[in-house]
SEDODREN-175223 format. One record per atom (N, C-alpha, C): residue in one letter; x, y, z. Coordinates in steps of 0.2 Angstrom, whole numbers, plus 5000, padded with zeros to 4 digits. Example, Ala and Ser with C-alpha at 12.3 -4.5 7.8 and 13.67 -1.06 7.14 Angstrom:
<atoms>
a506649725039
a506249785039
a506649845039
s506449895035
s506849955036
s506450005039
</atoms>
This chain:
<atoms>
x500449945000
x500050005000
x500450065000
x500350094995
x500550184994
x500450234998
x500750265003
x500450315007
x500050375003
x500450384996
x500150424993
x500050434985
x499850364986
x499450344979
x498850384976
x498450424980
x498050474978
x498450514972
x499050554973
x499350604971
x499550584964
x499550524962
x499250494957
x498850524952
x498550504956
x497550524951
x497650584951
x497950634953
x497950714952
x498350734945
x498050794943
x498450824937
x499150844940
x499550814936
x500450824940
x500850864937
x501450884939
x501950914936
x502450814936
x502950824931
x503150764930
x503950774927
x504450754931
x505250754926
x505750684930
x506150714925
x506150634926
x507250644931
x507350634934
x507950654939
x508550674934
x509050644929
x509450674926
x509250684918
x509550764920
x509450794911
x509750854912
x509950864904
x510450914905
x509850984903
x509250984900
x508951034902
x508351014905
x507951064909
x507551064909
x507051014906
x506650994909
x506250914907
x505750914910
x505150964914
x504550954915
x504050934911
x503650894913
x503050874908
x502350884912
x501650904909
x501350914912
x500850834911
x500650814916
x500150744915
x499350764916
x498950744914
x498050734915
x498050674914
x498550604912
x498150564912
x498250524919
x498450524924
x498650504929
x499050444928
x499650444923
x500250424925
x500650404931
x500850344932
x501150314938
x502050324938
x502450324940
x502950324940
x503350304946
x504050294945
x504550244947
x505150274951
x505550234953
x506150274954
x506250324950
x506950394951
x506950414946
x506750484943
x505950474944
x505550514941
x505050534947
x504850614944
x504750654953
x504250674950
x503650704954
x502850724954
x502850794957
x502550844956
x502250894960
x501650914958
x501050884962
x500350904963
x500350984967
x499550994964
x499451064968
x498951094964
x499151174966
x498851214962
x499251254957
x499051274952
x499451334949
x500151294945
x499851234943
x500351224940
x500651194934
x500251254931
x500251274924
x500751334923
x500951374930
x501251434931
x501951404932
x501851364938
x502451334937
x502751294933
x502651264931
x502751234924
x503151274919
x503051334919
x503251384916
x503851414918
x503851384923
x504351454928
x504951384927
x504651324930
x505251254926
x505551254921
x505051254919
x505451244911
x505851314908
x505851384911
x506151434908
x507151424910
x507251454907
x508151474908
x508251494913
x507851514916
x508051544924
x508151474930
x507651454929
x507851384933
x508151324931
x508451344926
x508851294922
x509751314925
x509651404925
x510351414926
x510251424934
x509851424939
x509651404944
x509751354949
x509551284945
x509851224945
x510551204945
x510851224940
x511551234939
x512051244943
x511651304945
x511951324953
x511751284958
x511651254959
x511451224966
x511451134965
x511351094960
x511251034960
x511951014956
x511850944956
x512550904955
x512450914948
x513150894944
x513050884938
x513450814938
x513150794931
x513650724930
x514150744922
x514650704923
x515150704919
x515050724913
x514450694910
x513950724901
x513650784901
x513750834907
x513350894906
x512650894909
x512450834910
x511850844912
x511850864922
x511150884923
x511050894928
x510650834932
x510850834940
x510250784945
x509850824945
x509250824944
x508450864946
x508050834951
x508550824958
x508250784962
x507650844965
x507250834967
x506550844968
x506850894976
x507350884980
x507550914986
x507850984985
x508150994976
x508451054972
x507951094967
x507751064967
x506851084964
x506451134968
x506351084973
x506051134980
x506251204981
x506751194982
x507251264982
x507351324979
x506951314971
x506751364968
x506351414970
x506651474973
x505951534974
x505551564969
x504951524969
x504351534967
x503951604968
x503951654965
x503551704965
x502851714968
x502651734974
x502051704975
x501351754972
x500851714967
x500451764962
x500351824966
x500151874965
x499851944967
x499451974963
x499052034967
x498652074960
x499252104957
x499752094958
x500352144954
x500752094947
x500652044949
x500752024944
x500551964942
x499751954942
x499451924942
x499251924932
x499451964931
x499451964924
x499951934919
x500451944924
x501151894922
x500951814921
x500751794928
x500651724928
x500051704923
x499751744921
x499051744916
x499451714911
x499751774909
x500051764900
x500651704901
x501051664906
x501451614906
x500851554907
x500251554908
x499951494908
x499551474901
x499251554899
x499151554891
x499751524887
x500351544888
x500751524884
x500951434885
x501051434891
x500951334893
x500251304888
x499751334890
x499251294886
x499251294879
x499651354876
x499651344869
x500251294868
x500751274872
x501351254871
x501051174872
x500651164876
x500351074877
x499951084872
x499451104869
x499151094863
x499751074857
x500151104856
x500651104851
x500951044852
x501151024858
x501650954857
x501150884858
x500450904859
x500150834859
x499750864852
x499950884849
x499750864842
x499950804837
x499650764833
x499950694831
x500550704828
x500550764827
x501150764819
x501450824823
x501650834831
x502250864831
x502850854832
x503050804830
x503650774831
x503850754824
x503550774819
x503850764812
x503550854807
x503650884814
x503150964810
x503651034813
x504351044809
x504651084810
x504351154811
x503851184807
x503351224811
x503151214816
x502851204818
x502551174827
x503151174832
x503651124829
x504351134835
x504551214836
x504651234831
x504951324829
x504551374832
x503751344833
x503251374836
x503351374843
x503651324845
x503551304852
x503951334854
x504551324851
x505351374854
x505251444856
x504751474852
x504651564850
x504151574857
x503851514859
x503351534867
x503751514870
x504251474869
x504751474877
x505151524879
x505351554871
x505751614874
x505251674878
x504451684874
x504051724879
x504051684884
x503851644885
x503851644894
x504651664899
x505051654895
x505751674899
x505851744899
x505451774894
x505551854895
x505251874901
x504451834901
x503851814908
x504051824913
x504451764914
x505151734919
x505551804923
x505851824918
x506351874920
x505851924923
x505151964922
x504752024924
x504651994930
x504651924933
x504251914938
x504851914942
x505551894940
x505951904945
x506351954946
x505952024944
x506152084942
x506852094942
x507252034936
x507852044933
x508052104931
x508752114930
x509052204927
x509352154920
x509252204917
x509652174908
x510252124911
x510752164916
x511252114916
x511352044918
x510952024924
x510651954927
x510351924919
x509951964915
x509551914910
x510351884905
x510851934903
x511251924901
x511651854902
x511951854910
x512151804914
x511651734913
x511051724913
x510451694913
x510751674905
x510651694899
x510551694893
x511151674889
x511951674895
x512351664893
x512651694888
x512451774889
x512951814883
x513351874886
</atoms>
């Protein structure tokens, strides 16, 4: 018996422990998972999802978790946690709007049949993630130069 078998059945956040980037996946079909591979139920997490998957918590990550010899990073779920997460406000409640609109056009896009053989659709997806990381940056009211450092340039 599963203490927390429920958490299950819930719409989840979903990645899987090493990669070299970012790797959330959103689930609605209640997907089970294994060693390895880490869950975050809740609220709002479609917002985060976005705040995951940006360059900010990738170069984030970076800084704080192990890396393995190939580049990639541990995404242990106790490095994850650690991220400080913006908490919504009326002040920038508009922000987290337009980052969730931007997730659900990005989930429409890659559960389409033909997007993994549809270089429009991938090219389109890439152009929403750079808006959400612009998103990303406003919410952690970055200054040009921190985006730079983040951006790698």
């Amino acid at each position: 018996h599963c203490d927390y078998y429920q958490e299950f059945e819930k719409e989840k956040i979903v990645w899987q422990e090493m990669s070299d980037l970012p790797n959330f996946a959103y689930d609605i079909r209640k997907f089970y998972t294994n060693q390895t591979v880490y869950i975050i139920t809740g609220q709002d997490l479609k917002y985060i999802l976005g705040i995951l998957n940006s360059k900010f918590s990738d170069k984030y990550i970076n800084m704080i978790a192990y890396s393995l010899g190939s580049g990639a990073k541990r995404w242990i779920k106790q490095y994850v946690e650690q991220l400080p997460l913006p908490p919504i406000t009326p002040q920038n409640q508009h922000i987290v709007q337009q980052i969730e609109e931007l997730v659900n056009q990005i989930l429409n896009l890659t559960q389409s049949d033909d997007y993994e053989t549809n270089p429009a659709k991938q090219n389109q997806v890439k152009e929403l993630e750079k808006q959400i990381d612009q998103l990303v940056y406003q919410l952690y009211n970055l200054t040009e130069e921190e985006i730079k450092i983040i951006e790698g340039k």
